[in-house]
N, C-alpha and C positions, 0 to 999 in steps of 0.2 A: 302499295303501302297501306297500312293501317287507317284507318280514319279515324283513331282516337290522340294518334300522334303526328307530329307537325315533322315534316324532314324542309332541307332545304334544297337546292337545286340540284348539287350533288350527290343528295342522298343521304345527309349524314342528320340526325335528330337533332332538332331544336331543340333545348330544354328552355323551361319556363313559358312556355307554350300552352294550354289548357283549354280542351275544347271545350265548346261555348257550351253555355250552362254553370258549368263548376268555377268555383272560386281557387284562384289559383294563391298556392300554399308558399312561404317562401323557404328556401332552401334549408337544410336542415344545418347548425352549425353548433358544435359541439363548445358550448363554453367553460373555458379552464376554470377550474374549481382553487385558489390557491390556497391551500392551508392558512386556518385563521390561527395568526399572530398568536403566539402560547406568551401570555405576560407576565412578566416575571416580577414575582410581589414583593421580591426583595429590593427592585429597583436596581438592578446591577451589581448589588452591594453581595461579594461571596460570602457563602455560607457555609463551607467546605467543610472548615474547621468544628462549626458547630454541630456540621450534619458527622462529624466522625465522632465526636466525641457522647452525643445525643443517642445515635442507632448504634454504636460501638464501644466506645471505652467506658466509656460509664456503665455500661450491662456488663460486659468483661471485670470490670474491678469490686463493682458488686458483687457479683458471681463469686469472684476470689473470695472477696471477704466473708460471704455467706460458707463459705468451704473452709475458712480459716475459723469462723466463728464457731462453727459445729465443732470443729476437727480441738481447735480449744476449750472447749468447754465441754467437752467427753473426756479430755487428755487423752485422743487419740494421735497428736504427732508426737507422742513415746513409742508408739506400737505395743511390742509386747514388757518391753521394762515399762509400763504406765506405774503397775501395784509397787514394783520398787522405786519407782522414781517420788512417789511419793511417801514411801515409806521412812524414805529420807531425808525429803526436803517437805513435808506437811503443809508448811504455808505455800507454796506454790499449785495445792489444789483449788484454793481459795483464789486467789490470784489469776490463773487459769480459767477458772468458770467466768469471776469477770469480765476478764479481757473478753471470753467470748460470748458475753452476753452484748459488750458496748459492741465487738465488732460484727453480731448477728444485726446491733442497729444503726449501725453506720453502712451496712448492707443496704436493710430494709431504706435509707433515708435517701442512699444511692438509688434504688431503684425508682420512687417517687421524684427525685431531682430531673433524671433523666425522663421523665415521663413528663413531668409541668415544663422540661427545656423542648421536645417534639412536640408539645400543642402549643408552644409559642406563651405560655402562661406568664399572666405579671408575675416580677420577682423572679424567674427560675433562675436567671445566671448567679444570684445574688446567693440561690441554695446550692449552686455549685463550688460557689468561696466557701461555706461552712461545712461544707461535707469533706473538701480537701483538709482544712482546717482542724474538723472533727476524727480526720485520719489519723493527722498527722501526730496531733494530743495522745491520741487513745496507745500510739504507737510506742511512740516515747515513754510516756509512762508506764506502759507496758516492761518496758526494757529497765526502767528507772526500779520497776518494784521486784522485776525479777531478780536482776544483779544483785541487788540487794537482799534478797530473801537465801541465794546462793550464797554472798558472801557471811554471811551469819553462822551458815551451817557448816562451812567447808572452808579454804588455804582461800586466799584470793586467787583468784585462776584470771588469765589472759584472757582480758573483757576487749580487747581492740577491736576484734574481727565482728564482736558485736556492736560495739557503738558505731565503728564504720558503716556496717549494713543499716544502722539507725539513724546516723546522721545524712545517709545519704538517701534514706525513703523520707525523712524530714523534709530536708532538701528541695527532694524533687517535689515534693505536696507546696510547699513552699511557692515553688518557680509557676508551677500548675498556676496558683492562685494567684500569683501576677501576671501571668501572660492571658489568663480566660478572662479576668477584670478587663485587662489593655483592649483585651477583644470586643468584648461584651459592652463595654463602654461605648464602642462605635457605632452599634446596633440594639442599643437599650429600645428605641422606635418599635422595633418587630414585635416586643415583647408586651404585648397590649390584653392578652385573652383572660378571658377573669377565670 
C-alpha cells in the first residue's frame, strides 16, 4: 500500500487522513449560489397598463398621427383628385394644412409624453390627460370646420357617418382620460424623476 495514504484493515482508504507534515484540507463542498432577490421598485403595485401604453400605444398613435398630419397637410388623403378637390372646395386647403400642422404636434407632444411616462418623469401621466384631450379637440374641430366649409359649397350631404366616426374617437379620447387618470392616481408615488 502507498505510504502517502491511510487504508484501513480491509483495505479500503481512509479519507481525511494526511500524512504527517501536511496540513489537512477540509473536504471540498460546493455552496449553492441562490439568486439574489430581483426587487421590484414598484412594490407589487402592476404596472402592465402603464408599461403598454408607455413602449406601445402611445408610439403607435403618435406614429398615426405624424402620418395623418403629413398626409393633411400635403392633401395627400385626396390622392390624385387633390388639384380638383380643391378646386372646388378652396377653404378646405387652408383648413387641411391646419389640421395637419396641430396634428404633426399632437404627434410631436405624443412622443415626448410617452418618453417622460418610461423615465418615470414628474407630471408625465398628467401630459397623458392633455394629449388625449388635445386629440380629442383638434379632431372635432377638425370635422366642425370641414362640414362646414363642405356645406357652404355644395347640397348638405349625409354628415352621420361622419359625426359617428367623430363622436366615437371623442369618445374613446374621452374614456382614455378617465381610466389613465383612475390609473395614475394610484401610482402618482413612482412618478418622482425630475
Amino acid at each position: 500500500m502507498n505510504g502517502n495514504q491511510s487504508y484501513d484493515p480491509n483495505g479500503s482508504q481512509i479519507s481525511g487522513i494526511q500524512p504527517e507534515g501536511q496540513a489537512q484540507q477540509p473536504p471540498y463542498q460546493q455552496q449553492s449560489q441562490s439568486p439574489s432577490p430581483i426587487t421590484d421598485p414598484f412594490g407589487g403595485v402592476s404596472m402592465k397598463w402603464h408599461k403598454f401604453l408607455a413602449y406601445f400605444l402611445i408610439w403607435a398613435g403618435s406614429a398615426s398621427n405624424a402620418v395623418s398630419g403629413i398626409f393633411s397637410l400635403f392633401g395627400l388623403q385626396y390622392g390624385a383628385e387633390k388639384d380638383l378637390v380643391y378646386l372646388f372646395f378652396p377653404a378646405l386647403r387652408t383648413t387641411d394644412m391646419i389640421f395637419g400642422l396641430l396634428t404633426l404636434g399632437c404627434a410631436a407632444f405624443g412622443f415626448y409624453a410617452a418618453y417622460r411616462l418610461l423615465k418615470l418623469k414628474k407630471g408625465a401621466p398628467r401630459l397623458l390627460t392633455y394629449l388625449y384631450a388635445a386629440v380629442a379637440v383638434v379632431s372635432f374641430l377638425f370635422v366642425v370646420a370641414t362640414l362646414s366649409i363642405l356645406s357652404r359649397y355644395s347640397a348638405p350631404a349625409d354628415a352621420t357617418d361622419v359625426w359617428s366616426r367623430t363622436i366615437g374617437s371623442v369618445a374613446g379620447s374621452i374614456a382614455m382620460i378617465f381610466i389613465n387618470r383612475s390609473y395614475y392616481k394610484k401610482r402618482v408615488q413612482f412618478f418622482i424623476n425630475e
